[in-house]
Steps between C-alpha positions, in 0.01 A plus 500: 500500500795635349544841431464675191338113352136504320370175720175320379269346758273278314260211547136382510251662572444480850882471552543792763647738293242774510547433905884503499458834367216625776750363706786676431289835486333445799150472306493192723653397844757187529401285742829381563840575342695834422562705189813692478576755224794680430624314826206663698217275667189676367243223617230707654605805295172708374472478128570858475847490682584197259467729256674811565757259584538411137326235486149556280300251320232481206162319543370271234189771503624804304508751809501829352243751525248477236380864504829650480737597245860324443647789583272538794527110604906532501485808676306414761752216557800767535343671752620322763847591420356893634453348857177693562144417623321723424560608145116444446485827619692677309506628097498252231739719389761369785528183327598600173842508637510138444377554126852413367579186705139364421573551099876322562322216624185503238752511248735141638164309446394641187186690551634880425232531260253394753573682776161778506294155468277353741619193657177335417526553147841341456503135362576214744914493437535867522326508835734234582785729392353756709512309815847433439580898466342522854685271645813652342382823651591403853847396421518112590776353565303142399181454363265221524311476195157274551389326153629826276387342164193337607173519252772731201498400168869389358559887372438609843730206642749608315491886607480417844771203533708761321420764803557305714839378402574883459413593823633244664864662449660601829174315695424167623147365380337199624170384258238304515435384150288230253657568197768270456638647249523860714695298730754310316625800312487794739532251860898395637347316776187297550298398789231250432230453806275297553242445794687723707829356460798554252521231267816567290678789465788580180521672174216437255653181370603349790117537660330425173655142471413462854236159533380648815421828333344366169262331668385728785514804229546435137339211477572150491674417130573907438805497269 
């Protein structure tokens, strides 16, 4: 991937892509092969060291904590910057430190007016948003963004293609994505899969006239 890009890795379902990313996270083991990033082999790598590595991914499953505030989901995710263990032992209080850089990052994806509200109450796109202020929290240096507009309504589309594009400045972000119309206007670089393989790879014009790629994923006679 090149760096600084906003690369697209779509396909049918059943393509891999959900696995490339387990992959390249360590969620699941290669059986052969070797992943390098930022020149360094990390095949093997526990997910965890991945990601203080800079390299931190979304799921397609909103993974925030229900139960918790925004404020209280974001912070949670700067607390690894403090490089303790044990902080479950000490004063809430401790962690308001981190009050400040939690309300910077509420406020990039749009959700300062939600930031005392539950996670659970928040509608399915601002969860979404939420997610993507975690992932912010631990500084990556690329993100790998699983399905980020799956199941939103066009408003919500909208919002979150526009987040995305925002805080993809200065980062490298690969996505997994359905929405071709996410892709074409926010994606430099497309990889289409499918059955485990790459089956094209270009800019969104280049792969959409593809005949190999409008029949394996668009659909034989898509225009």
């Amino acid at each position: 991937m090149r760096r600084g890009s906003i690369h697209a890795l779509i396909g049918p379902n059943g393509a891999g892509k959900t696995t490339c990313f387990n992959l390249l996270t360590h969620f699941l083991s290669p059986t052969r092969g070797q992943i390098f990033y930022n020149g360094r082999e990390i095949t093997g790598a526990s997910p965890s060291k991945i990601a203080r590595m800079g390299l931190v991914r979304s799921f397609q499953i909103s993974a925030v904590f229900p139960h918790l505030t925004v404020l209280e989901n974001v912070r949670l995710a700067l607390q690894r910057k403090r490089g303790h263990s044990f902080d479950f032992w000490r004063s809430e209080r401790v962690l308001d430190e981190l009050n400040d850089a939690a309300r910077q990052l509420i406020e990039a994806v749009g959700l300062t007016e939600f930031e005392n509200t539950v996670a659970v109450e928040l509608a399915y796109g601002r969860k979404r948003a939420l997610e993507i202020a975690t992932t912010l929290a631990l500084d990556p240096e690329m993100m790998l963004l699983d399905e980020p507009t799956a199941g939103m309504g066009h408003e919500d589309v909208d919002r979150i293609a526009a987040l995305i594009k925002k805080v993809a400045a200065n980062r490298t972000v690969l996505m997994v994505e359905h929405n071709l119309s996410v892709v074409e206007h926010l994606c430099s670089t497309i990889t289409v899969l499918a059955r485990g393989e790459v089956l094209a790879e270009g800019d969104y014009g280049t792969v959409s006239r593809n005949a190999q790629v409008i029949e394996a994923y668009m659909g034989a006679g898509h225009a």
